[in-house]
C-alpha positions in Angstrom: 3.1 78.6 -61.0 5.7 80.8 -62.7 8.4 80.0 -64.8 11.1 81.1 -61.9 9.4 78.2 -59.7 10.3 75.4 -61.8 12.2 72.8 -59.6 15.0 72.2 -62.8 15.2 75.9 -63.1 16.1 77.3 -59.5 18.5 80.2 -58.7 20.8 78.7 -55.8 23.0 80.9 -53.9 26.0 79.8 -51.5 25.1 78.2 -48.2 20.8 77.7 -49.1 19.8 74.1 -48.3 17.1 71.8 -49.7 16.2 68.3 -49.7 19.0 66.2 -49.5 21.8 68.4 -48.2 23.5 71.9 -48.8 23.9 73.5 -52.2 27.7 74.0 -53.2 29.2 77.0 -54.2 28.9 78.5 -57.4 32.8 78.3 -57.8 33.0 74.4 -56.4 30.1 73.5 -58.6 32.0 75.3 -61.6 34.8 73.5 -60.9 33.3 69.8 -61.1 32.6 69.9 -64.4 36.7 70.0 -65.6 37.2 67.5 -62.6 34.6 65.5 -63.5 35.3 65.9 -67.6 39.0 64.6 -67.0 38.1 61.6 -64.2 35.8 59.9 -67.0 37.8 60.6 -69.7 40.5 58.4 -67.5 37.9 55.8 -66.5 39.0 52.8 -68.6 43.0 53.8 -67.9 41.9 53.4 -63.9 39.9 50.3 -64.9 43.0 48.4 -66.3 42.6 49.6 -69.8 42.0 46.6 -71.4 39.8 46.1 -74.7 37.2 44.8 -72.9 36.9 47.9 -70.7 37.6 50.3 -73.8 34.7 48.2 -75.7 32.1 48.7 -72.8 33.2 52.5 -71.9 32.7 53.4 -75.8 29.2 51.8 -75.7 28.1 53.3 -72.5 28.9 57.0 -74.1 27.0 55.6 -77.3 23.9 54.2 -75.6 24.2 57.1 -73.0 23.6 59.5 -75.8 21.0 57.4 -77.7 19.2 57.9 -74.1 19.8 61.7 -73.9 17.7 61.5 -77.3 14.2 59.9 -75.2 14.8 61.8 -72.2 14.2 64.9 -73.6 10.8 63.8 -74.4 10.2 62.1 -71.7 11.5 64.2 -68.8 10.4 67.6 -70.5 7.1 66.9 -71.8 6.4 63.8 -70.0 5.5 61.7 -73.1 6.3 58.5 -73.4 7.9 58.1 -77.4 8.2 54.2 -78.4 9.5 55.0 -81.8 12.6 56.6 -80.6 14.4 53.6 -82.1 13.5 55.4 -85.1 16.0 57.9 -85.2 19.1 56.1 -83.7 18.5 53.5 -86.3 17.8 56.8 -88.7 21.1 57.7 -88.3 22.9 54.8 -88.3 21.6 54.0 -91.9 22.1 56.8 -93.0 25.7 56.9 -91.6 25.8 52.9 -93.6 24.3 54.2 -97.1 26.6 57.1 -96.8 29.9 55.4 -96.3 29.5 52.2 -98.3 26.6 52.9 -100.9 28.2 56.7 -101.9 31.9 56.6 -100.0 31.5 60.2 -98.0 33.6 60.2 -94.8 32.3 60.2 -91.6 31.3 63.8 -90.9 29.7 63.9 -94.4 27.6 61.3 -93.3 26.9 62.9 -89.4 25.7 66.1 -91.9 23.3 62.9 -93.6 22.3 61.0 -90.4 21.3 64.5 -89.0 19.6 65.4 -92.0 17.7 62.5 -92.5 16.7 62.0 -88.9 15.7 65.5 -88.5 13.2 65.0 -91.6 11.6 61.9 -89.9 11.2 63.6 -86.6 9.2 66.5 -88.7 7.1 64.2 -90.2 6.1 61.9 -87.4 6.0 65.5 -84.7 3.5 67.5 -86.9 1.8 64.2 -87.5 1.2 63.7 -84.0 1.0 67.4 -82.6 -2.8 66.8 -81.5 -2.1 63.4 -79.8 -1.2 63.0 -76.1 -0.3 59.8 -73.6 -1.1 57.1 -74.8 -2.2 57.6 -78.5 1.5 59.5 -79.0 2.7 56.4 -77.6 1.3 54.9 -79.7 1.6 56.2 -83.2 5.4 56.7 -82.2 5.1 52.9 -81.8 3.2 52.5 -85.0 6.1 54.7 -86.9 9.2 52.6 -85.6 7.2 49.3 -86.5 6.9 50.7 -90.3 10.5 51.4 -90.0 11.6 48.2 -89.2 9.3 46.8 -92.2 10.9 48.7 -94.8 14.5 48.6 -93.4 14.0 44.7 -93.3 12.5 44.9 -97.1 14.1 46.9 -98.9 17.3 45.3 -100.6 18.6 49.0 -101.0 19.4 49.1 -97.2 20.8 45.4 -96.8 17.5 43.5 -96.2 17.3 41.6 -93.1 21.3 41.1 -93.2 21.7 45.1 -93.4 24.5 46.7 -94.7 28.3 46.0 -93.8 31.4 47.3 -94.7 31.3 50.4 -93.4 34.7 51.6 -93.3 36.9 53.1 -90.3 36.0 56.2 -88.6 38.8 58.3 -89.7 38.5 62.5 -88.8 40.8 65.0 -89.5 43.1 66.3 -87.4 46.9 68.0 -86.8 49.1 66.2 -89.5 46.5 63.8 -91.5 43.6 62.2 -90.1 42.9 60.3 -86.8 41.7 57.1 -87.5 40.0 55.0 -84.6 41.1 51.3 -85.7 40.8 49.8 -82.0 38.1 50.8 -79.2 41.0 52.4 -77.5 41.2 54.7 -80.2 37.2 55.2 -80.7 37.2 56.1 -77.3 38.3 59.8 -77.6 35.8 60.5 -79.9 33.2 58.7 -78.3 34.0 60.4 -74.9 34.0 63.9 -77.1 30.3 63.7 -78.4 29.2 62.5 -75.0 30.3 65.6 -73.3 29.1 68.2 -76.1 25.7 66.2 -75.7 25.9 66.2 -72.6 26.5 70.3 -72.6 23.6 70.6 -75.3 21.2 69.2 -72.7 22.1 71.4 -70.2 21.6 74.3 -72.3 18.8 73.0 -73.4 17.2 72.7 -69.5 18.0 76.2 -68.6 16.6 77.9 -72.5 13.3 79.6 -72.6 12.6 76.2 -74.6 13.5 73.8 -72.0 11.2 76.2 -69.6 8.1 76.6 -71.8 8.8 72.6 -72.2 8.8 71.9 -68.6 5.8 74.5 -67.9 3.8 72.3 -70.6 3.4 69.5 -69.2 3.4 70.7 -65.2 0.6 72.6 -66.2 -0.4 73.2 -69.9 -3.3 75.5 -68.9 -1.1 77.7 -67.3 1.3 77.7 -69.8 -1.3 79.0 -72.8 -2.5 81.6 -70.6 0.9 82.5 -70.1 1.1 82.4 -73.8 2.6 79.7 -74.6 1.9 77.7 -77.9 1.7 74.3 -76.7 1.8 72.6 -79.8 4.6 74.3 -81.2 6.7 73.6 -78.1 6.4 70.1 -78.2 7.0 69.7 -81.5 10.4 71.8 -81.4 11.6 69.5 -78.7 10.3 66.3 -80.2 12.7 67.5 -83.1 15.2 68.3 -81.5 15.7 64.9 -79.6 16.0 63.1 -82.9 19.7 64.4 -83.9 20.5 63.6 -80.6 19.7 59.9 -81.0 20.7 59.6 -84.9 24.2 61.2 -83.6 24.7 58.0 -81.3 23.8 56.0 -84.4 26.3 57.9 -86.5 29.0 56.8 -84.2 27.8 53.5 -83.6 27.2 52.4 -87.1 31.3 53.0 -87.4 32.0 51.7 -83.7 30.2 48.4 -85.2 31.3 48.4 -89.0 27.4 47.3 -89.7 23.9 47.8 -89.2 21.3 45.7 -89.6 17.2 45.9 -88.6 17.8 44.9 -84.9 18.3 48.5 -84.3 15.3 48.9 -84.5 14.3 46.3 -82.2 12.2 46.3 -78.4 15.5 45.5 -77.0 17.2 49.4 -77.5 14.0 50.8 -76.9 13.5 49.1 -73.3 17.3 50.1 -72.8 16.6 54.0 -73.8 13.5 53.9 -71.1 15.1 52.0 -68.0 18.2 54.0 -69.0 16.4 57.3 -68.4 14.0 55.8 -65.7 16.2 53.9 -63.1 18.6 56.9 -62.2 15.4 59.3 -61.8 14.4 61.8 -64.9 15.1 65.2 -65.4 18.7 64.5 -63.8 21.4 65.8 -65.8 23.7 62.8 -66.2 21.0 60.3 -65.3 20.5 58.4 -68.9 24.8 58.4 -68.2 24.4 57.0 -65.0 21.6 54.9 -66.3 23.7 53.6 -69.6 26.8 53.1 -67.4 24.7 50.9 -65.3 22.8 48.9 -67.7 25.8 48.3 -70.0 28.6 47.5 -67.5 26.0 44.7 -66.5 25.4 43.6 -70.1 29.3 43.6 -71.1 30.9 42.6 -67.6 28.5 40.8 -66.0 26.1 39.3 -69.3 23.7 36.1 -67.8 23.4 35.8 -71.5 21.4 37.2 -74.5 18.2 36.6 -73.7 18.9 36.1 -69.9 20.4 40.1 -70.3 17.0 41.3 -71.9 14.9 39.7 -69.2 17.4 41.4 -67.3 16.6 45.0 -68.9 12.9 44.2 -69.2 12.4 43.1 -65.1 14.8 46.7 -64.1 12.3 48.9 -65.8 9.0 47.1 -64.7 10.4 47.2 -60.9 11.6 50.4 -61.0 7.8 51.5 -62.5 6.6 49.5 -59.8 8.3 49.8 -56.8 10.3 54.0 -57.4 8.8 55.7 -60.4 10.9 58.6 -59.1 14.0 56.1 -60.0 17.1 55.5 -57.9 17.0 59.4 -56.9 13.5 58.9 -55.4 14.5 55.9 -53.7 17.7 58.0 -51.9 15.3 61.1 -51.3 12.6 58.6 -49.2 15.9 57.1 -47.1 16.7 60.9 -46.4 13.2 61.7 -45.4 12.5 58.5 -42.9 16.1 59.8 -41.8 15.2 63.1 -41.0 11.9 62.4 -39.1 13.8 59.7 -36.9 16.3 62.3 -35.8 
């Protein structure tokens, strides 16, 4: 295998076909995106715009980015990380100490939550550069239990109450500052880092990184004949997933005005997994699609707390179970039996 035969990676031209229908054209599939961009941005105006539908749209784009984090690991090297709750807590402690223990504003404490976040993913990725499947698993595990241990100890960071107070978003813009008091308001920011996340990872997919990453784990021994440095690769995109996630905990520590040790809890890292998961990986907006799913049930349609997490728990075990290729694989076997019928 070469690295111009990767599935993700394809040259397309106008009016080739593959499973599932007919490619567009370059210029239709160009112009999606703006159509596509301006559509969701008007989502929660179309939806009745109330706060409840502000409130849920903000955290999909939140959680839909804390996913983008685990998918890179998981759909590009094909690890499984379990402490990817790590670095969207990370972040949003660092966003916390930043605002209320020191008083930077908020992109002062994006540089921090970054910062900080990128140093733990360092750490933890050259720690575990000779580990694969299940003993990455989990020593990633291990590292998000000691998180939650210190975070929940350490008086600095709030204890087991964690640290509130942390003030307003406020950014600034064309005459002063824009300051998101309502989710109406958060919402335009929110939708913002969503789409630049969402353009990072498809930069990412088509770089000579995203390849190598892809080529590693189709096929590692091809990869280091090829030249490849295995190691290295996996390290640079277990890195850079972590700003990823601590950026949705940037935005949620202000989206919240708190954040306390249950971010570091099973429940966000079942939801970064079926997120990723139930759509199908390697998609471009599956962890959205995903989010939007999981979300819209837990903020629209909530059975109740723990009811929700069974909820969460039973959509990724079936989806392992019953379409590890996710919803996509699902569609793709309907086309199939379609197909030979006709």
């Amino acid at each position: 295998m070469t690295v111009s035969e990767l599935p993700v990676h394809e040259e397309r031209t106008p009016g080739r076909h593959r499973a599932g229908g007919p490619v567009l054209p370059a210029a239709v599939r160009i112009a999606r995106w703006p159509v596509l961009i301006v559509l969701g941005y008007l989502v929660p105006v179309l939806l009745g715009g109330s706060d409840r539908i502000y409130a849920t749209v903000v955290l999909i784009a939140i959680f839909a980015v804390m996913s983008y984090g685990i998918d890179v690991v998981l759909s590009y090297l094909g690890e499984v990380s379990l402490g990817h709750t790590l670095f969207w807590a990370g972040g949003a402690y660092a966003t916390a100490v930043a605002a209320v223990k020191y008083g930077w504003g908020p992109l002062a404490s994006l540089v921090a939550a970054v910062a900080v976040v990128t140093v733990l993913a360092v750490v933890l990725g050259l720690a575990t550069i000779r580990t694969r499947e299940f003993v990455f698993s989990l020593v990633t595990y291990a590292a998000a239990v000691i998180g939650l241990t210190v975070v929940s100890n350490n008086e600095f960071l709030g204890g087991t109450d964690g640290l509130v107070g942390v003030p307003l978003l406020a950014l600034p813009a064309v005459g002063g500052q824009y300051v998101a008091r309502t989710n109406a308001e958060m919402w335009p920011i929110a939708f913002v880092v969503l789409v630049l996340v969402v353009a990072v990872i498809a930069r990412f997919r088509r770089s000579r990184l995203g390849v190598t990453a892809l080529m590693t784990q189709m096929n590692p021994d091809l990869a280091t004949t090829l030249g490849v440095d295995v190691r290295r690769t996996r390290v640079l995109v277990f890195v850079l997933s972590a700003p990823i996630a601590g950026v949705a905990g940037w935005l949620y520590a202000y989206q919240r005005s708190y954040v306390s040790p249950d971010l570091l809890s099973a429940h966000f890292l079942l939801f970064m997994l079926a997120a990723v998961i139930l759509p199908g990986r390697r998609l471009l907006l599956g962890p959205l699609v995903g989010a939007a799913i999981l979300t819209t049930q837990q903020e629209l349609f909530s059975f109740g707390g723990d009811a929700d997490k069974i909820v969460l728990g039973a959509v990724l075990a079936a989806i392992l179970l019953l379409s590890p290729n996710g919803l996509v694989g699902i569609r793709h076997a309907i086309v199939r039996r379609s197909a030979d019928r006709g």
